[in-house]
N, C-alpha and C positions, 0 to 999 in steps of 0.2 A: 466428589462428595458421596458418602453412603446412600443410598436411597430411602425413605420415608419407608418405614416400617410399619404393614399396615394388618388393623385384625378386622375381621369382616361378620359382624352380629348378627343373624338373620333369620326364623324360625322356618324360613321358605329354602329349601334345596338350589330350588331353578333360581330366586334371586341370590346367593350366594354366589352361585354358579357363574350369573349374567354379569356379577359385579367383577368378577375374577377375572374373567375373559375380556370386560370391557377394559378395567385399569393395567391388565397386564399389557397393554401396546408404550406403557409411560414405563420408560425406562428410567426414570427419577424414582417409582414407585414400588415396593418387594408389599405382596399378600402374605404374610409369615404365618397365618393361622384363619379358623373361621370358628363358629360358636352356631348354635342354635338354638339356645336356651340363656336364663340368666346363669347360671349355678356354673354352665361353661366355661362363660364369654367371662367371666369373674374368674374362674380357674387356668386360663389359657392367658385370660391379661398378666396374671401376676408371673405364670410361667415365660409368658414371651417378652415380655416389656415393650408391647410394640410403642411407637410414637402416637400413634392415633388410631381410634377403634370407630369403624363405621356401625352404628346401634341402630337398629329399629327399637320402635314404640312395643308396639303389643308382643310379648313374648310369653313364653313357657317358665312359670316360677316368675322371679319378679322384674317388673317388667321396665321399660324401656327407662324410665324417667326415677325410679327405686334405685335402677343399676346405675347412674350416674353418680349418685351417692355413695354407693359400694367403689365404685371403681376411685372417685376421688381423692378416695381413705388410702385404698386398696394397691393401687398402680398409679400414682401422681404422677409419674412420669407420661403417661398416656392423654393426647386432646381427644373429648370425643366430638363425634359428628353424628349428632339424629341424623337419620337419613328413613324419610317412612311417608306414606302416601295418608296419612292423618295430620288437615291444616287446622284439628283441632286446640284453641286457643289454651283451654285449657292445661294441653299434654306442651305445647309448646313454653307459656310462660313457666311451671313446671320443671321443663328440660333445661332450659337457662338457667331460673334459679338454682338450680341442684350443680349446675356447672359445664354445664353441654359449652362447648364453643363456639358449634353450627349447627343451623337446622333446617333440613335440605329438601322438599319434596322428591319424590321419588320420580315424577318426570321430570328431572333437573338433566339435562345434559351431560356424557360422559366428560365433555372436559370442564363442563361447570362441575361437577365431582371431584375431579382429580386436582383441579386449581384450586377447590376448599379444601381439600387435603393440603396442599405445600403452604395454601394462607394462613390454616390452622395450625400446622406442625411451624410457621415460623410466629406465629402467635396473635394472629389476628382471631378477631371471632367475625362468623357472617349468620345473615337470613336469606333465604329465597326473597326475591322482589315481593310476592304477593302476602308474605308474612309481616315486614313490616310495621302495618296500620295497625295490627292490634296490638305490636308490643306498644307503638308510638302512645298508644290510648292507653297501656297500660301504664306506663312513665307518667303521662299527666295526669290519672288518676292520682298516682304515689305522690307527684308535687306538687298536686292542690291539698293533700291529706296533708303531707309538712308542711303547708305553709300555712294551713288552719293550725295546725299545731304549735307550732312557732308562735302566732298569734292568739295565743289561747283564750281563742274565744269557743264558744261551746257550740254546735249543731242550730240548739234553739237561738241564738245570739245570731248569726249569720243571718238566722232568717229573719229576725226583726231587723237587723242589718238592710235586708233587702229590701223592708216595708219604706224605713227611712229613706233609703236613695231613692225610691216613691215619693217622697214628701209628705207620709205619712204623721199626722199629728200623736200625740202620745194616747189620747182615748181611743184614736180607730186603732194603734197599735196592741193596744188594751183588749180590744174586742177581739181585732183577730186572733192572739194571741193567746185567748182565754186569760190574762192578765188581767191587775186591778190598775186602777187608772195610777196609783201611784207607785207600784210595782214594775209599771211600763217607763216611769219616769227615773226611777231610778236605774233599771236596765239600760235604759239607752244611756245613761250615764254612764255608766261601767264601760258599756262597748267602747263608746268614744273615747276613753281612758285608756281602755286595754289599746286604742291605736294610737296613740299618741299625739290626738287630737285635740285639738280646742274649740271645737262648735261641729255641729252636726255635717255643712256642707266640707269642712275636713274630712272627716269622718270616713262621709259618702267618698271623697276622691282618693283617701288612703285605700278601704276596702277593693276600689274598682281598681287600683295599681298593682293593691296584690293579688291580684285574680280571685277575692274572695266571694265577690257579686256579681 
């Protein structure tokens, strides 16, 4: 088999370097090129067409999670691998959405490295273990947001939602709510409607099923 073709992003010399020296004992592995800047690592992707390009985050011109976008368009043929000592959540969800494949802390092991490289280049994607938990939070952020949505009940609705699976009567709903006592009667009509309910303690055990309350 050919070896995985690899370009190696990195605005640091010695980690360039370190990365070189560490994957070149994997004879499955060819370093075809190296980049230390965006404007490069974009100019050297399209010229080399490597299989996969190991990217740091913070770079010169644009930077780590910009260029996954660029490169996307630009060298589709290429999987990338953040590879960067930032477990900032935000540079990580980011680097996913834009199309990263892995995303690797930088004290990752030389053969935890080189084994995301042959998992990426045959088409898996990975996280480091410690990354994980916050994409995990980020997923169920997104699929409690669809499934409010789905359920097209509104923000304010959920929350009288909430009052009710309390046993809330419709004037304390009223109060808390800043609602008029017959404003709240009618609301809480809606909701139980919008779930396909027939009386309030429906209601309450539709909502709790779909994770709305």
């Amino acid at each position: 088999m050919n070896p995985i073709r690899v370009l190696i992003v990195d605005d640091h010399p010695m980690v360039r370097h370190g990365l070189k020296s560490l994957l070149s004992k994997y004879g499955d592995i060819e370093i075809v090129g190296e980049a230390g800047d965006g404007a490069a690592a974009l100019e050297w992707a399209e010229r080399l067409a490597p299989d996969v390009i190991l990217l740091d985050i913070q770079l010169p011109g644009p930077n780590g999670v910009e260029l996954v976008n660029h490169l996307v368009e630009n060298a589709p043929q290429a999987k990338t691998v953040m590879l960067t000592a930032f477990d900032n959540d935000e540079y990580l969800l980011g680097a996913l959405s834009a199309g990263a494949y892995a995303y690797l802390l930088k004290n990752s092991s030389g053969e935890t490295v080189a084994e995301t490289i042959r998992l990426v280049h045959g088409g898996k994607r990975l996280l480091s273990p410690s990354l994980i938990d916050p994409v995990l939070r980020q997923f169920e952020t997104l699929a409690k947001a669809h499934i409010r949505t789905e359920s097209h009940l509104t923000e304010e609705e959920i929350q009288a939602m909430r009052l009710v699976a309390k046993g809330a009567t419709n004037e304390e709903i009223a109060k808390e709510m800043y609602w008029g006592e017959r404003t709240a009667q009618r609301k809480v009509e809606d909701i139980i409607a919008k779930l396909g309910a027939r009386n309030r303690a429906q209601a309450v055990a539709e909502a709790i099923k779909r994770g709305l309350i």
